[in-house]
N, C-alpha and C positions, 0 to 999 in steps of 0.2 A: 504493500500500500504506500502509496506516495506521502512526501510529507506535508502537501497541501492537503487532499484529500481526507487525512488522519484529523490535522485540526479544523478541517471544514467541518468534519462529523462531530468531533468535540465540542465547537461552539455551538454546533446544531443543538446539541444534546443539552449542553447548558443554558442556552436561552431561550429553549423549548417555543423555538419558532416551526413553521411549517415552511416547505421546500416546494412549488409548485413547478413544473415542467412541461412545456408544448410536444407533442410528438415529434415535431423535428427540430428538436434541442440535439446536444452532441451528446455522445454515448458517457463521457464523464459526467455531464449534468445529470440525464436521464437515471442512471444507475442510481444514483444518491435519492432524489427528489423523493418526496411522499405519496405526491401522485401527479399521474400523467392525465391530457388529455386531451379533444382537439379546442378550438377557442373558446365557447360557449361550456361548454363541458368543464372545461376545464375553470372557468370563470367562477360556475355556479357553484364547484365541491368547494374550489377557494375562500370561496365567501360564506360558506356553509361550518368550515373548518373552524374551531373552538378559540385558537389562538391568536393573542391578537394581531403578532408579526405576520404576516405572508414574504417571503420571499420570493417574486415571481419568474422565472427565469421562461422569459416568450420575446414577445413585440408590447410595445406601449398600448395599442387599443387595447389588448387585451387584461394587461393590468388597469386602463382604465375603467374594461366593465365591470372586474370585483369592486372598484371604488363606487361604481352606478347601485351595483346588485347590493353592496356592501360598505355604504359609506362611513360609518365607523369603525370599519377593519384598515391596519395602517400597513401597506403594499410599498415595498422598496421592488427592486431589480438590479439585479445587478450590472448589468448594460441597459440605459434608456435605449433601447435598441429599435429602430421607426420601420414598420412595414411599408416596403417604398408603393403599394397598392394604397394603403390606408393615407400614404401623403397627396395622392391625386387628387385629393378634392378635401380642402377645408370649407366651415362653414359659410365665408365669403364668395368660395366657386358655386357652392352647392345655390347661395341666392341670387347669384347672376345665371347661372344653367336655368331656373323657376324664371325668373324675369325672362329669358330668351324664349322660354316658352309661352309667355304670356303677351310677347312682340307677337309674334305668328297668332292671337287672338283666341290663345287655351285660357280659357281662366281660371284663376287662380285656383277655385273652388272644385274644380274639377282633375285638376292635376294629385294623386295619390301616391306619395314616396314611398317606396323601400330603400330600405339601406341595408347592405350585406354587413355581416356581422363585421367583417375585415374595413373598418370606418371609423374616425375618430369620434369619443363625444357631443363635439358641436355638432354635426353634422346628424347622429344619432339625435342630438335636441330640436333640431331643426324638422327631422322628420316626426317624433311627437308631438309638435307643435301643429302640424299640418296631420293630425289623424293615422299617418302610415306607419308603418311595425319595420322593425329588423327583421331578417334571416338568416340562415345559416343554409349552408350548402345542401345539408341531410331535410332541413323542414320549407326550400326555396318555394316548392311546388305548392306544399301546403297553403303558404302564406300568399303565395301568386291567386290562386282562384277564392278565397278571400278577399283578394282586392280587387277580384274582375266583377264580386257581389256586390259590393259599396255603389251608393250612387242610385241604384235603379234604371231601368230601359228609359227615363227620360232624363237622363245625368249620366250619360259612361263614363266612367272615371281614365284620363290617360294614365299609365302608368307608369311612373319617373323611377327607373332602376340604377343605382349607385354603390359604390363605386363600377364595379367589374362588368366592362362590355360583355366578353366572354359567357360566362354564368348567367347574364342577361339574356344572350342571342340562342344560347343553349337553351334555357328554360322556354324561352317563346316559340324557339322549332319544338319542342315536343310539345307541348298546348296547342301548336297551330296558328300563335298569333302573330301577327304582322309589325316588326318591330324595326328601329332605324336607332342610330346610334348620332347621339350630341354630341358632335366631335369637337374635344378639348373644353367642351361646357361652352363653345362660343360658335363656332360654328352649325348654323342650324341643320343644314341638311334638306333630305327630303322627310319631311316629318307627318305630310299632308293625310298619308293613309294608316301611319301606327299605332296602333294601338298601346304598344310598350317601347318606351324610348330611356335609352342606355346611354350613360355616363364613361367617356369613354376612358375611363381606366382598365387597369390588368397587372395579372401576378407575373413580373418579372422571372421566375421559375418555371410557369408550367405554359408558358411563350414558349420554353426552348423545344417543346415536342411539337414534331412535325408528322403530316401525313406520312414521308419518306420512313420516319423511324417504325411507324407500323407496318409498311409494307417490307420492310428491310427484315423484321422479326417473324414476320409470317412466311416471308419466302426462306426463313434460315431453320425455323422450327416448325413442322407440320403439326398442327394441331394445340400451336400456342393459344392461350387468350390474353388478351389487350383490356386493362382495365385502366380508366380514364377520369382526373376530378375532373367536376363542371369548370374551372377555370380553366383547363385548356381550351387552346381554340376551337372553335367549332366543327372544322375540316379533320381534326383530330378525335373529337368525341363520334361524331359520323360513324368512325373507321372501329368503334371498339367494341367490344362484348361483353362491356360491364360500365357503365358509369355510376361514380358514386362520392360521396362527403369522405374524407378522411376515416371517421370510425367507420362506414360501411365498406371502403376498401382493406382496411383492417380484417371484417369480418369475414368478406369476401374470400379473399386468399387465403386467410387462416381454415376456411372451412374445403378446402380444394383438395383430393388425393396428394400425397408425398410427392409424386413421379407426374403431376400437370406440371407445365411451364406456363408462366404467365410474367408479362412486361408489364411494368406498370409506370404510369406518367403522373406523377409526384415527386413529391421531394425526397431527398437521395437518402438521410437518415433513417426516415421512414422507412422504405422500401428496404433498406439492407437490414432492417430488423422487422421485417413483417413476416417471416418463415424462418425457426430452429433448424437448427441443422439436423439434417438425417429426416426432415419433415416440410425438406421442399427446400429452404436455402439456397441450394444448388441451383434449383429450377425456377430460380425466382431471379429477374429482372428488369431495368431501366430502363423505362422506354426513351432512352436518349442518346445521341452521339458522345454528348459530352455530361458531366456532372451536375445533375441539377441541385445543385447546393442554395439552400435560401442562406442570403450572405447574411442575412440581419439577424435570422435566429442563428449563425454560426458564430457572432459576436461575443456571445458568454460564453467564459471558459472557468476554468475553475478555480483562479488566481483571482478573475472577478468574483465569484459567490464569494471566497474568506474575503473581499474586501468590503462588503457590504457587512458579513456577520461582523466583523472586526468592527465598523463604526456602529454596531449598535451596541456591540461590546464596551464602546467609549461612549454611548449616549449619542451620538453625533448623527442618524441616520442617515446616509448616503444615500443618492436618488430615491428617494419617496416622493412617493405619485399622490399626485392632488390633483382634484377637479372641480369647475366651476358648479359652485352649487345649482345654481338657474340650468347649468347645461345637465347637471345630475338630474333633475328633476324631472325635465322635457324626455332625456333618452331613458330614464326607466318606464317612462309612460309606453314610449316605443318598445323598451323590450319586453316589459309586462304584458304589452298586448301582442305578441307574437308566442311569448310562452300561454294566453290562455288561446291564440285560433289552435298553436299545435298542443294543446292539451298538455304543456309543461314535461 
């Protein structure tokens, strides 16, 4: 055992704080942590957790929705680490992309936000403010024809999808709805016939999977499957035999014979520990040319965690996450009403 490691666990033990970790945190973090999960999931146990420390070792939105779910639990990280998806749109883009809409003659009243869980606060407050819920990748669906009920046959609701084009264009080909993309929040587009209009951000990760990599894995392995998040591009999820949220790709693979091959188009931590050895390991994956490493959860390492315990050690807390009350208040509205369409 290393000698970071050793007093990482020490102070753990002593300041009987809790360790929280995103699925693709690096294998030093993960191993230690208390518990894993994907952002929601993982938000909820954190804020659920008896202690008052949290440790969060993810992206910043995500320690900012224990602070929404949980705003008397005190949340340090030890890298403010920014998910470059969740910085594509602050609150200020979010009310010039609404205002662009409302140039084109949408009115206000009629325009219905979601915001994918992967989104800051503000922007989270902004959408409870205007009536619309969060998603997440696993309940997207759910929460979409919930918002195609709003409104009534004499009020259709547009519906303003943020951040993630991808997840966006994805969910409205498999509904059937006719959707166009707000490109960079300012340029309009053709907007005239959609019914669901996309904010054009994306997960710099699961951009790097291309059609070519599916075709490239199918023609090298007869009888592989291609499992695909909703953030890949579109052209990409088309091509695969399974789409699904993080914990569902999890479940997915985990439940497949030893001796199936399957590539999978996620992030690379993930995926290298999504099958034991001797139970598929071997036969498991990256649907990529290259390493799809998400750089921002690669940020914490384990010199960071002692450096965080070490200033609570001294009283001093290092990076602890604070949020605007007004914006706490607006985004629990939104994510309370997304946990009661998808039944919590």
């Amino acid at each position: 055992m290393s000698e970071i490691r050793s007093r990482v666990l020490e102070l753990k033990s002593k300041l009987g704080v809790a360790i929280a970790a995103h699925y693709y945190q690096r294998d030093e973090i993960v191993e230690i942590a208390d518990f894993m999960g994907d952002s929601l999931e993982l938000s909820r146990r954190a804020a659920s957790d008896p202690k008052e420390f949290l440790i969060f070792c993810g992206v910043g939105f995500m320690a900012q929705s224990v602070k929404i779910i949980a705003p008397f639990k005190r949340v340090l990280m030890p890298k403010i680490a920014c998910c470059s998806m969740a910085k594509m749109i602050d609150g200020e883009m979010f009310d010039r992309a609404i205002g662009s809409l409302m140039a084109q003659g949408v009115a206000k009243d009629d325009i219905l936000p979601i915001a994918y869980i992967n989104s800051n606060a503000d922007v989270k407050a902004r959408v409870g403010k205007m009536g619309g819920s969060i998603c997440t990748s696993a309940n997207a669906e759910r929460i979409l024809r919930w918002a195609l009920e709003q409104g009534g046959a004499a009020s259709e609701k547009r519906i303003f999808f943020a951040p993630d084009r991808c997840l966006g264009l994805n969910l409205a080909a498999k509904m059937g709805l006719s959707a166009a993309v707000l490109r960079s929040g300012l340029d309009l587009g053709d907007l005239a016939n959609a019914r669901m209009i996309c904010f054009d951000g994306f997960c710099s990760v699961h951009q790097l999977f291309t059609p070519r990599d599916v075709d490239f894995y199918r023609e090298k392995y007869a009888g592989i499957l291609i499992a695909a998040h909703p953030e890949c591009d579109p052209a990409v999820v088309a091509k695969a035999d399974f789409v699904g949220s993080t914990s569902q790709i999890i479940k997915f693979a985990r439940e497949l014979p030893s001796k199936q091959k399957i590539a999978v188009g996620t992030e690379f931590n993930l995926v290298n520990r999504l099958r034991e050895a001797g139970k598929g390991k071997e036969n498991t994956f990256v649907l990529s040319a290259t390493k799809p490493e998400c750089p921002t959860m690669n940020e914490t390492r384990l010199s960071d965690l002692l450096a965080v315990l070490e200033s609570i050690d001294r009283g001093e807390f290092i990076n602890e996450i604070f949020v605007d009350e007004n914006d706490v208040k607006f985004a629990r509205v939104a994510l309370d009403r997304m946990l009661d369409i998808s039944g919590k």
